[in-house]
N, C-alpha and C positions, 0 to 999 in steps of 0.2 A: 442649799437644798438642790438635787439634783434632780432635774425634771425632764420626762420626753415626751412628747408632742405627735402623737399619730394623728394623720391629717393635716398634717403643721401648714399645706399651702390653700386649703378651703377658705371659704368664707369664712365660717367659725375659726376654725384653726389657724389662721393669720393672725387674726384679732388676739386670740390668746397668745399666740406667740410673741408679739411684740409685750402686749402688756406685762408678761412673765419677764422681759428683755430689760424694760423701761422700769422694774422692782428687782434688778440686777439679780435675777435666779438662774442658776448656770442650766441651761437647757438646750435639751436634743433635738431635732428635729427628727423624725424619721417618717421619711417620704422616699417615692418611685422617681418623683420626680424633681432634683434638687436644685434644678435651672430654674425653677418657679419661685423659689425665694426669691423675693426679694430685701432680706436683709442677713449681715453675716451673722451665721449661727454654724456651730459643730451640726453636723447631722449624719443620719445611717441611712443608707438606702435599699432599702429592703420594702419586699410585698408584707402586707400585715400578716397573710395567710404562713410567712415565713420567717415569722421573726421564731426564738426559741428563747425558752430559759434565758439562756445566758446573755442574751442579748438586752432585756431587761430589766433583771435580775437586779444591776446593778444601779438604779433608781430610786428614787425618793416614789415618787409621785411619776404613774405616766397615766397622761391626758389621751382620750379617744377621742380625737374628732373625726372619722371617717366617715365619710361619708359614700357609699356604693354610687353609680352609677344610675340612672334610670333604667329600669326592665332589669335591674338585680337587686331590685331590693330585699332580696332575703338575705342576705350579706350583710345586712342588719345583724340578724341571729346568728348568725356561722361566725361572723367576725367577732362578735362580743363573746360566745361561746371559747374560739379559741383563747382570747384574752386569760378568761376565766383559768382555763384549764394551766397556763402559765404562770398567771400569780396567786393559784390556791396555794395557800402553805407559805407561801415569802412574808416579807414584811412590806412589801412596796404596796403603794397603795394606788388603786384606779380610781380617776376618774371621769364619768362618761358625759358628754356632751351629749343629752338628753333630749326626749320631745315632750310636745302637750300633750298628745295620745293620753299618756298616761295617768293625768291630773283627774282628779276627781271635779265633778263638778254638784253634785251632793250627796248624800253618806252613803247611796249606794253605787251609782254610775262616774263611770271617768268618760271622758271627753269619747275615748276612740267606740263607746258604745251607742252614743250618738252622731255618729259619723256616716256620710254617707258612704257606702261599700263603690259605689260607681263612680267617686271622687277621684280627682286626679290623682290626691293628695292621699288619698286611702293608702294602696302598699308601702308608702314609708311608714304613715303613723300605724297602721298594723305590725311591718315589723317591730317597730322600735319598741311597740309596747311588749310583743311577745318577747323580745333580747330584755328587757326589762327586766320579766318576770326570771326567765334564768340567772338573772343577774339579782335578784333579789332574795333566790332560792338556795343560792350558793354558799356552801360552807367553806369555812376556811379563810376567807378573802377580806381582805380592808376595800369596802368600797364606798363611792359616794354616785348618785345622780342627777344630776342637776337639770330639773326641765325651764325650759324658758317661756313666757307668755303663749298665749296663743297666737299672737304676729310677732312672730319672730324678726327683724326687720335685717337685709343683710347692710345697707348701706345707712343707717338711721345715725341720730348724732350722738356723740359721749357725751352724755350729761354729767356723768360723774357720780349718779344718784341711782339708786334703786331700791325697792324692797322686796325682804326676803318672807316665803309663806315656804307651808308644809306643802303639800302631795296636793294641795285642792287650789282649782282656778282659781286666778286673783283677779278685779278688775282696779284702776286706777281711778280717781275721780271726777273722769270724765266717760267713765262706764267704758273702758277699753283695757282688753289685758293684751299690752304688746310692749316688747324691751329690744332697745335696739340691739346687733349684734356685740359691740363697743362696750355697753353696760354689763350686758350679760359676760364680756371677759374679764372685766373686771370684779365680777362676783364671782370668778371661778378661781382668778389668781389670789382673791382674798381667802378664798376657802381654803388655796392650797396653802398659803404661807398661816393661815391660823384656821386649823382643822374646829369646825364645827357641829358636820352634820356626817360621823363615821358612821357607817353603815346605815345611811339614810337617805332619802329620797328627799330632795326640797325644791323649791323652783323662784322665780326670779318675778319681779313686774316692774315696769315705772310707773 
């Protein structure tokens, strides 16, 4: 299966990259900057804003882990828009490295409507939710979303263990919903190598 990896040197996007590596999946990197690997991989270097069709195209599965910059965070929405606009109509299939923003927290609110707007944390989990929604509205497109706990943890340990919920917070049984970054790639390489949730939103916890 042939996989690319946007964001491949992120926190998130490391994690997946090895794990995809370590279940022998032939995979792309595609980063600006390919001195930050640190491990051998084929990769393309290219801005996201610049990849095209054909760059793509030629994919199983490509993974989004971008993450913008601080004070761009609407590059949430432009960045996933463009995606879209690339693989409506292919057979490749996206999928996005997600936030909580977007999780319901009961049958009528998700997390980002209880949020506070004056939050550090506000303009990403806004964007992410609204890239969400176009990314949910989209026709044409094989996609998956994958949100993570609400602490997302970048350095936490691989347990090897996780569980999988629909679109609504999860807590653990210790009354915490947070999955290390580790886990959570490892629910994302499963998903890729045995498709569960096409065109669905689902999310992770330990």
């Amino acid at each position: 299966m042939k996989v690319a990896i946007i964001g491949a040197t992120g926190n998130a996007g490391s994690l997946i990259l090895k794990e995809a590596l370590d279940r022998d999946l032939a995979v792309t990197a595609i980063v600006r900057h390919p001195e930050k690997l640190t491990t051998k991989v084929p990769f393309l270097v290219k801005d996201l804003f610049e990849l095209t069709k054909k760059d793509i195209e030629f994919f199983d599965v490509v993974v989004d882990a971008f993450r913008p910059p601080a004070g761009q965070e609407e590059l949430h929405q432009t960045s996933l828009k463009h995606l879209i606009s690339l693989l409506r109509g292919t057979d490749t299939r996206l999928i996005v490295v997600g936030g909580a923003s977007s999780l319901f927290i009961d049958e009528a609110h998700r997390m980002i409507d209880v949020s506070d707007p004056k939050a550090i944390y506000y303009p990403t989990a806004y964007n992410m939710y609204q890239a969400f929604l176009d990314l949910k509205a989209a026709q044409q497109l094989n996609w998956t979303y994958l949100s993570p706990a609400a602490n997302f943890v970048p350095d936490g340990k691989r347990t090897g263990h996780y569980h999988v919920s629909d679109d609504h917070l999860q807590k653990n049984a210790e009354g915490k919903s947070e999955i290390s970054m580790a886990d959570y790639a490892i629910a994302l390489v499963d998903e890729i190598i045995e498709p569960r949730h096409l065109n669905q939103h689902f999310s992770v916890y330990s």
